[in-house]
C-alpha positions as CSV (number, residue, x, y, z in Angstrom):
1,X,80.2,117.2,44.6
2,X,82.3,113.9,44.7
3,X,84.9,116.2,45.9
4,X,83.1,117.5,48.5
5,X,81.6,114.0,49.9
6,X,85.0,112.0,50.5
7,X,86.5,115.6,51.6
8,X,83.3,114.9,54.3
9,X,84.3,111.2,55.0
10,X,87.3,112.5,55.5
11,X,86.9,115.0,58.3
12,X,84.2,112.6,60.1
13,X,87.1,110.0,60.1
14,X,89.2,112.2,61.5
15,X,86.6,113.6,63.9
16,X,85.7,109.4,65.0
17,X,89.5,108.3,65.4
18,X,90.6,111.8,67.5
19,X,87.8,111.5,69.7
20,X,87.9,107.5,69.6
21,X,91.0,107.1,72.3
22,X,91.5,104.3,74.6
23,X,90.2,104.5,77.9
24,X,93.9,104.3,79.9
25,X,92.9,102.1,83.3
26,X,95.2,103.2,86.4
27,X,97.4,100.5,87.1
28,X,100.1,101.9,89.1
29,X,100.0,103.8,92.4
30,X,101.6,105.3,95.8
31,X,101.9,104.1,98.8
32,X,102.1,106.2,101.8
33,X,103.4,104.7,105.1
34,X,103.1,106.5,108.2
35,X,104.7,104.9,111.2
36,X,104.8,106.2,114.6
37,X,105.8,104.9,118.1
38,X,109.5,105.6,118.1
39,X,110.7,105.2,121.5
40,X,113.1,108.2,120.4
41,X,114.0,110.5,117.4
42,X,117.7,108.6,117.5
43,X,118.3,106.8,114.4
44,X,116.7,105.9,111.4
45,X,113.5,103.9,110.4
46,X,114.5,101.1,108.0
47,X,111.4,100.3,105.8
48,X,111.2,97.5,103.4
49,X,108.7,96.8,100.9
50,X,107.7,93.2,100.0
51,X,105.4,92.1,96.8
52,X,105.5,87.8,98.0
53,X,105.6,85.6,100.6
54,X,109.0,84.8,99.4
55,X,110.6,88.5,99.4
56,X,109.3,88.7,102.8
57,X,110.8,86.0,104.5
58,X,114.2,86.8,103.1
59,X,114.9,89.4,104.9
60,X,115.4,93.1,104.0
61,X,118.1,91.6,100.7
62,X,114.8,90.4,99.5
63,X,112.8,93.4,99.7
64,X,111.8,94.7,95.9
65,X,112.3,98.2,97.9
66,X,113.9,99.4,100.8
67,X,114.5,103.7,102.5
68,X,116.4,104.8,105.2
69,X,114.2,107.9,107.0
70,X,115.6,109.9,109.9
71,X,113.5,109.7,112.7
72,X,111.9,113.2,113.8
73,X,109.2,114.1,116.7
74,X,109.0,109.9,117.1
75,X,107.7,109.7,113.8
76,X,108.2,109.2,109.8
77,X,106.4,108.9,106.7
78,X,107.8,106.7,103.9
79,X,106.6,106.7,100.0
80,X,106.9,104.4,97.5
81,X,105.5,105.4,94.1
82,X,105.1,103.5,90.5
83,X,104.2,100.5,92.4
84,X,101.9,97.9,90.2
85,X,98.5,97.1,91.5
86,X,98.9,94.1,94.2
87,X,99.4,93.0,97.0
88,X,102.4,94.0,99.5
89,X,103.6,93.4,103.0
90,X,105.9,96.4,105.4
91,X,108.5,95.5,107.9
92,X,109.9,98.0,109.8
93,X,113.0,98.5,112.5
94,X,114.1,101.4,114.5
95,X,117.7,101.6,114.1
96,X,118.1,103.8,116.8
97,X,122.3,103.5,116.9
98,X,122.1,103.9,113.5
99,X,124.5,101.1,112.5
100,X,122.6,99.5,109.7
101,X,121.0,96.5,111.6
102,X,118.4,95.4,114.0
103,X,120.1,94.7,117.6
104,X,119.0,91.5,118.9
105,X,119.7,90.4,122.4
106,X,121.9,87.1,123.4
107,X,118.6,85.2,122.4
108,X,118.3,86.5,119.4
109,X,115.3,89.4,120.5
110,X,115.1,92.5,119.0
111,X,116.7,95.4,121.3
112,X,115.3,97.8,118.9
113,X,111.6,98.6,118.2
114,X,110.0,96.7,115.0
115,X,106.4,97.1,113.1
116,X,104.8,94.9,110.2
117,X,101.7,97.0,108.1
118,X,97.9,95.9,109.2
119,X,100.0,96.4,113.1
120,X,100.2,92.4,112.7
121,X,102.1,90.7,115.7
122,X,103.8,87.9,115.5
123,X,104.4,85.3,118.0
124,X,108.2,83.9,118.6
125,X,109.2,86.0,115.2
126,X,107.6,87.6,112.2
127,X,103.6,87.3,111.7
128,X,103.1,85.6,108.8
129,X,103.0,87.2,105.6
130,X,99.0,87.0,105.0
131,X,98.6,89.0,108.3
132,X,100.5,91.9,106.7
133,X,99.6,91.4,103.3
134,X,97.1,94.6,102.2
135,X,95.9,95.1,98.9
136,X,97.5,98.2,96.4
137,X,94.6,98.7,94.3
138,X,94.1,102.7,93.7
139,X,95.9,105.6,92.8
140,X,96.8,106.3,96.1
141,X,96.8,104.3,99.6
142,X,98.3,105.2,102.8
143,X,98.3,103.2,105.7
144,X,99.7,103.2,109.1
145,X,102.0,101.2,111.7
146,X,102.6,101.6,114.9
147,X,105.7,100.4,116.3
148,X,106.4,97.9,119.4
């Protein structure tokens, strides 16, 4: 009988701690970017991801993630997975020559079209980062941009 009882004990605590896991909260997700308004399918979109105020005024260096995407039908769609829950901004050029920068003008203005996420506009340069900023807070977001 004693036998019996802690053999009991026994499969119950087996039965509590199996059944007794952890509750695993999401705290990573995807991003999906889909940007359209190419003036053309020359080139290559040059996205960069930025997680601060910080990586987002230093340029595309700064970025904690950058991708190259060939343009097709005026359009592309950029990914970036395993990113923490928080907040990010996009910036965006059309390196339509495909030489690796953005072509500015003697006055230093773009020649090539540009986009920041939330379609935020800036005046005499980049909007600030707050106007791009969005919120990663799911398994999945995608958003869209629209280029000038």
């Amino acid at each position: 009988m004693k036998t019996t009882g802690y053999l009991l004990l026994f499969v119950l605590f087996i039965v509590f701690v199996a059944g007794a896991s952890p509750a695993v909260s999401e705290s990573t997700g995807k991003l999906i970017v889909n940007i359209s308004g190419f003036p053309s399918s020359e080139g290559f979109a040059m996205v960069a991801l930025h997680d601060s105020e910080e990586s987002y005024r230093g340029e595309g260096a700064a970025a904690i993630a950058k991708t190259q995407i060939k343009v097709v039908n005026q359009k592309v769609q950029a990914i970036f997975g395993n990113l923490a829950y928080g907040w990010y901004g996009i910036s965006i050029f059309h390196d339509e020559n495909a030489n690796g920068k953005m072509d500015k003008n003697a006055m230093g203005i773009p020649k090539e079209a540009y986009g920041f996420s939330n379609n935020a506009k800036g005046f005499f340069g980049k909007p600030d980062y707050t106007n791009v900023a969005f919120q990663l807070n799911s398994a999945e977001k995608q958003i869209t941009i629209n280029l000038d």
